[in-house]
KENU-759708 format. One line per 10 residues: number of its first residue (from 0); their letters; for each residue x, y, z of C-alpha. Coordinates in nm, 2 decimals. Layout:
<zakes>
NUM	A	X,Y,Z; ...
</zakes>
This chain:
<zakes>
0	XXXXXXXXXX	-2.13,-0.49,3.12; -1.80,-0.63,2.91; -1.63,-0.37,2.76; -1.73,-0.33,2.33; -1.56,-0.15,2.00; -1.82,0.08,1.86; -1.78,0.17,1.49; -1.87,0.54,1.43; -2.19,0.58,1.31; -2.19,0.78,1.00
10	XXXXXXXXXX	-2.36,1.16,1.16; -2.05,1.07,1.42; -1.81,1.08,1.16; -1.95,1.37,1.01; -2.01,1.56,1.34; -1.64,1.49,1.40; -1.44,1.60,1.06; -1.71,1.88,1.10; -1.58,2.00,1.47; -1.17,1.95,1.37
20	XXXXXXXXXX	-1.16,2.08,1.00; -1.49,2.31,0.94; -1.83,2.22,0.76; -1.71,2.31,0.48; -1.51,2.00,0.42; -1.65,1.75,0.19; -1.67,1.36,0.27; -1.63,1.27,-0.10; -1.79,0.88,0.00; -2.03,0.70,0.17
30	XXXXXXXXXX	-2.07,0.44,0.44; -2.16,0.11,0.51; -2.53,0.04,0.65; -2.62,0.08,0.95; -2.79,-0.20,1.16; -3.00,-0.24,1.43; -3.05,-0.46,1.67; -3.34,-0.48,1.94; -3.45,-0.18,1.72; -3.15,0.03,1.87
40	XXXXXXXXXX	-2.85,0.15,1.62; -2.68,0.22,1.97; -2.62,-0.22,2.02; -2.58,-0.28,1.63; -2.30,-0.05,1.64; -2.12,-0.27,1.87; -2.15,-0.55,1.67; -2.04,-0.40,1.32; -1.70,-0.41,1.12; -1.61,-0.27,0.79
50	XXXXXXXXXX	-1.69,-0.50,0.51; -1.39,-0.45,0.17; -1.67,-0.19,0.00; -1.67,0.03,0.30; -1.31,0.00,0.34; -1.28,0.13,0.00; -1.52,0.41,0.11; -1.32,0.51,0.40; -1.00,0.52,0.23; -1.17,0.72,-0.05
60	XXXXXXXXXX	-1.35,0.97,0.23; -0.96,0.94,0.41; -0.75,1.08,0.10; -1.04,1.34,0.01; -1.06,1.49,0.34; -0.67,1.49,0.40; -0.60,1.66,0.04; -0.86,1.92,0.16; -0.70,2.00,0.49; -0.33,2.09,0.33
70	XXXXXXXXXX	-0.50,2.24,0.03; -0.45,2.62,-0.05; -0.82,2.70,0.07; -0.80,2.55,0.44; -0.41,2.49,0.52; -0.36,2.91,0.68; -0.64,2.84,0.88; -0.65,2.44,0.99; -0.23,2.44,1.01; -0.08,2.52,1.33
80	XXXXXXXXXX	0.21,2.57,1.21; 0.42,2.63,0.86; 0.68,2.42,0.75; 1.06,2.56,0.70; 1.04,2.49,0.31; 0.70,2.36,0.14; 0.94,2.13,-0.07; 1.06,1.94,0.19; 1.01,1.74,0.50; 0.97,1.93,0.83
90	XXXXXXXXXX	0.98,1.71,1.14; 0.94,2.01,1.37; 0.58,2.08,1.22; 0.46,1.75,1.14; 0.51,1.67,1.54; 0.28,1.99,1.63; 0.03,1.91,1.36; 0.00,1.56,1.39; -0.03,1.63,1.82; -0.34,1.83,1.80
100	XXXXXXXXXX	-0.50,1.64,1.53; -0.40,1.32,1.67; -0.56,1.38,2.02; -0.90,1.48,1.86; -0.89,1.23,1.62; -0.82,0.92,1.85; -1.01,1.12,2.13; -0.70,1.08,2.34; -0.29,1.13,2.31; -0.09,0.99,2.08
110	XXXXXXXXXX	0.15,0.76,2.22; 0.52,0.81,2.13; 0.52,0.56,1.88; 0.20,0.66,1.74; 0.31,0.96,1.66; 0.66,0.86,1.58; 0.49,0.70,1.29; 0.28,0.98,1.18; 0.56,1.23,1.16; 0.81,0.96,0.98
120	XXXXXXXXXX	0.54,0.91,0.70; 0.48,1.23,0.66; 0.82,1.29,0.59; 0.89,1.00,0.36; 0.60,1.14,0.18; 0.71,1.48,0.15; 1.07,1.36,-0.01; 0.86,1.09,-0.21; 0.62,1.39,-0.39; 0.88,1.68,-0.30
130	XXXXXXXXXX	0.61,1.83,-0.10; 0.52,1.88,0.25; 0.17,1.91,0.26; 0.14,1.61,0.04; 0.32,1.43,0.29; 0.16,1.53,0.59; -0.20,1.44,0.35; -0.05,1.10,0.35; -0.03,1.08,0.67; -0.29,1.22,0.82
140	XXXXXXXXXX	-0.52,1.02,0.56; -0.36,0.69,0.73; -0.52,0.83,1.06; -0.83,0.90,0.95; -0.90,0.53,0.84; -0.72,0.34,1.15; -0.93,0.16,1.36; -0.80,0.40,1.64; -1.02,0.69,1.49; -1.32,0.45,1.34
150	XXXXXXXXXX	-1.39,0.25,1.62; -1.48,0.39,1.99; -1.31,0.12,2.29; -1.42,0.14,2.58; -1.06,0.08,2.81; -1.12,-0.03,3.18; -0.86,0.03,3.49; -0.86,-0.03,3.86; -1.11,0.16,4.05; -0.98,0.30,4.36
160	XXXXXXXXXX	-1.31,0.35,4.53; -1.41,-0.01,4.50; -1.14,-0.30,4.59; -1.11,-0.51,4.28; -1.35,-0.35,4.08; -1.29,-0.17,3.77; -1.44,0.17,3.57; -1.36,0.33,3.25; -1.04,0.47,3.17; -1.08,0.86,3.20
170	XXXXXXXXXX	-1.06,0.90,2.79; -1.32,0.65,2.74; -1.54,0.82,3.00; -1.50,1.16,2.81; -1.62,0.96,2.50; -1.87,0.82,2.64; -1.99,1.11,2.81; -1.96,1.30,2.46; -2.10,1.08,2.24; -2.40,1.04,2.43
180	XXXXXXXXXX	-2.45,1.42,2.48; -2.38,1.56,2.14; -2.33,1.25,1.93; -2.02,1.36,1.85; -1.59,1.32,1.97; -1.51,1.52,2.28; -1.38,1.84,2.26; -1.02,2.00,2.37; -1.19,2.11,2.72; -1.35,1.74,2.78
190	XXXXXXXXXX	-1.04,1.57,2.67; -0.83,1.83,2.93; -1.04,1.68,3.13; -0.99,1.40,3.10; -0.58,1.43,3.16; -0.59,1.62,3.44; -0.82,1.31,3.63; -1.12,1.59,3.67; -1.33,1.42,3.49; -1.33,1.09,3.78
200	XXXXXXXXXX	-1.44,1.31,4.03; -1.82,1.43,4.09; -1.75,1.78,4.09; -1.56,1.73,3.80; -1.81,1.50,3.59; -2.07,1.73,3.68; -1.88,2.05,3.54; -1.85,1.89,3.21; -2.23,1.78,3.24; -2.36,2.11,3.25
210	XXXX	-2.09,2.29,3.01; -2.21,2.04,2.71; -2.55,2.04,2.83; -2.56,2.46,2.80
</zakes>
């Protein structure tokens, strides 16, 4: 079938801040309804967008679950890194934070530009509020209501093993694949994947099969 933009369905987005940043993080909003449509929440999805409410919800949810990932509770164990001085920007940092995170979060790399713009927010931030976790919350609370994160698409390319036909990018394969099985964004392993072209071979599809399966 044509390719379609899924929004996340509200136990995805859970399941997903859940997996990257710990149960114990609170959503601090709510969502949209759902809808169906030939009784399956699987086809409404497709055809949903975010009304101005639940764009005020996500933002809300954005800001609430940011502040909590740089706060003093969660920041030793959900930072990869520390910056030089907590006062100020640290570019060095931001890049490794915002390059895990990112390629969880949008269930594939960042491009350079992407997270160009990550890591310059995050600084203007940190000089704005003198403040480096601030910044980076600033940030990272852009990310989490992007469309890129929100909505799964489904990318096609050439297939080499049918002439002129086409099959699912290898990212939107692993998402695919992971949503189906566990309702949920892939993990680091599926996503590796993924990049290494594994997961468009059978031995290699199957491997992942049986991991999430187990």
């Amino acid at each position: 079938g044509p390719p379609v933009t899924r929004r996340l369905s509200p136990d995805q987005y859970q399941a997903t801040i859940a997996d990257l940043f710990g149960s114990t993080i609170e959503l601090g909003g709510r969502f949209d309804p759902e809808m169906r449509q030939d009784g399956l929440l699987a086809i409404g999805d497709a055809q949903l967008g975010v009304t101005s409410a639940g764009m005020e919800q996500y933002d809300n949810m954005a800001r609430t679950i940011a502040a909590q990932v740089v706060d003093e509770h969660h920041r030793d164990l959900l930072m990869p890194c520390k910056p030089a001085d907590a006062k100020a920007p640290d570019d060095a940092c931001a890049k490794v934070f915002f390059t895990k995170v990112g390629r969880l979060l949008y269930r594939r790399p960042l491009t350079s530009d992407e997270l160009g713009l990550q890591i310059g927010a995050a600084a203007t931030g940190a000089k704005a509020l003198d403040d480096f976790y601030k910044g980076l919350a600033l940030s990272l609370a852009s990310m989490l209501e992007s469309p890129q994160f929100l909505f799964r698409t489904e990318k096609a390319e050439a297939d080499p093993d049918h002439r002129g036909g086409l099959r699912l990018d290898a990212y939107s394969k692993a998402a695919q694949l992971s949503f189906f099985l566990w309702n949920a964004a892939p993990d680091t392993e599926l996503l590796s994947a993924a990049e290494s072209g594994k997961l468009n071979t059978a031995k290699g599809l199957a491997q992942q099969v049986d991991r999430m399966l187990a």
